[in-house]
N, C-alpha and C positions, 0 to 999 in steps of 0.2 A: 460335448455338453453344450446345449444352445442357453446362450444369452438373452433374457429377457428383461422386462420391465423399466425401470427405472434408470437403472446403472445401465443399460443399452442406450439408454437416449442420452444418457449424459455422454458418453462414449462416445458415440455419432456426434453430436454435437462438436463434441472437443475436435474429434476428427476432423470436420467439413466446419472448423469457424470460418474462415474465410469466405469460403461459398456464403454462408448466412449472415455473414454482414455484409453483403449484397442487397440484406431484404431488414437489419435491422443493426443496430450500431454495437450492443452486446458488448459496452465499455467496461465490465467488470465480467467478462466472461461468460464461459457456462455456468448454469446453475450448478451446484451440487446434486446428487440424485435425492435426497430429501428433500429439497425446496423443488426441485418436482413434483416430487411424488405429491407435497401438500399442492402446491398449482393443480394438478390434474384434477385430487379428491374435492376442490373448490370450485369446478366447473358443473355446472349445470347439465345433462348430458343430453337433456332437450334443446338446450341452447347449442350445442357441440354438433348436433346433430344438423339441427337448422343451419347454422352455418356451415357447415359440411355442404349439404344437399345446393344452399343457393351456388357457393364456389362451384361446385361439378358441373351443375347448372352453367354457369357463365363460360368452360371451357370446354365446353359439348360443340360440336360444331353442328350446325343443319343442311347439309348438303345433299338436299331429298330426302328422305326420307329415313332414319334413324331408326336400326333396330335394337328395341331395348327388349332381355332376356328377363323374367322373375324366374330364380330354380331357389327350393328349401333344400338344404343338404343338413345333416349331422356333422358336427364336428369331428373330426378322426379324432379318437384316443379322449375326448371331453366324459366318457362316465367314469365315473369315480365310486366304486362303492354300491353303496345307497344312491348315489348321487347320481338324477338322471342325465344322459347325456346334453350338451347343446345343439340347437338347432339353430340354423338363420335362414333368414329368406334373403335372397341377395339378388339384388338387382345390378343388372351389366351390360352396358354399351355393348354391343359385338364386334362394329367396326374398331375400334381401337383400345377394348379389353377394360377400360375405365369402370370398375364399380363404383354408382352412383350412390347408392344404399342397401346399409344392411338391417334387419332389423331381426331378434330373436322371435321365435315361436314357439311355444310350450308344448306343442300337442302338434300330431299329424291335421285334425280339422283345424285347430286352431291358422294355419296358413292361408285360409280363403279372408279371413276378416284383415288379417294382417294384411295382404296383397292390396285389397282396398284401399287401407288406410294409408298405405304408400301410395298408391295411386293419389291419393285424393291429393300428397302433400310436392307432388312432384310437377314438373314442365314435362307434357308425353305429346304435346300439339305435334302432328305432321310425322311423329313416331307412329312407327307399327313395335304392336306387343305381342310376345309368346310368351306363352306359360304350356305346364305341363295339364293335361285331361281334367287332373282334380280342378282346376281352375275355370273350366267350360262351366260358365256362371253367367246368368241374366243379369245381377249384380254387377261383378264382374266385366262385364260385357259395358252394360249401362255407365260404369264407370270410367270405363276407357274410352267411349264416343262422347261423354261429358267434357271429357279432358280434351277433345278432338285431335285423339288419335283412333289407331286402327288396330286391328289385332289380329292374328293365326294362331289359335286354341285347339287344341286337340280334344279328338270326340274318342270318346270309349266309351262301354257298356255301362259306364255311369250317368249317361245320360243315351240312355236306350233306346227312347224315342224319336230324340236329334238323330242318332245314330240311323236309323231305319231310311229316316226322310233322306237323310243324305246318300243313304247304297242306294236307294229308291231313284233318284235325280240322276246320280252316275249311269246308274242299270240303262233310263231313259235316253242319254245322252251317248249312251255305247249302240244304243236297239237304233236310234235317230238320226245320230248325227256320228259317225262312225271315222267319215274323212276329218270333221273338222277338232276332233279329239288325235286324231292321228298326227296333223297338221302342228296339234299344239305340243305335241311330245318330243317334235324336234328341236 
């Protein structure tokens, strides 16, 4: 049976006091898991978030170019019933597995406004961004050369027209230039 909530953190805490008075003096201990529990429900979760996002922020490193992932997944085992499943959109360093930000989505469309909105709120400078095809967005797009970063999106027949121009270009560049495609493939 897995351990969660409340009584987890208090556990871990009692566990590692010593490690965390490294980082704070904790002269009467750990909390109990009710004077938790009331700390956590008194946090703001916009505020938790923000300061979440600036920390990640400060221990990112920039050593050229930074590849940051958005993927929306479902929760394993989250429906309940009536109860629709959870969804998050999660954003994730590649180089060293750091999720930066998570943020729920309600709905399959609903992930393009969300992506955004993360975008807007995040440091992407000198980052390249992938997303999956749903995210092949002028929006999107606009959003991520605002932030001055860069991005590899994927084209599918969701946008069918992108799509054409691009076999079109390749097609070109196989008829045209045959060595220097060849050249780049090693």
């Amino acid at each position: 049976m897995a351990l969660g909530g409340w009584k987890a953190i208090n556990i871990f805490g009692v566990a590692q006091l010593d490690w965390l008075r490294e980082y704070r003096g904790f002269s009467h201990g750990i909390p109990t898991k009710h004077s938790i529990g009331r700390i956590i429900r008194g946090l703001k979760a916009d505020s938790l978030v923000s300061c979440f996002i600036n920390f990640s922020n400060s221990i990112r490193e920039n050593h050229g170019k930074e590849h940051i992932s958005f993927d929306d997944k479902v929760v394993c085992g989250s429906k309940y019933g009536d109860i629709d499943a959870l969804q998050l959109m999660t954003v994730m360093v590649i180089e060293n597995g750091l999720i930066i930000y998570q943020k729920e989505t309600s709905t399959k469309t609903n992930e393009i406004p969300v992506m955004q909105s993360m975008l807007a709120s995040m440091n992407i400078e000198n980052a390249v961004i992938t997303a999956d095809a749903m995210h092949c967005q002028t929006e999107t797009a606009q959003s991520i050369r605002k932030g001055k970063g860069d991005y590899v999106l994927q084209v599918k027949k969701n946008q069918g027209k992108l799509l054409k121009e691009i076999e079109a270009h390749f097609y070109i560049a196989e008829r045209d230039f045959p060595k220097v495609l060849k050249q780049a493939q090693i």
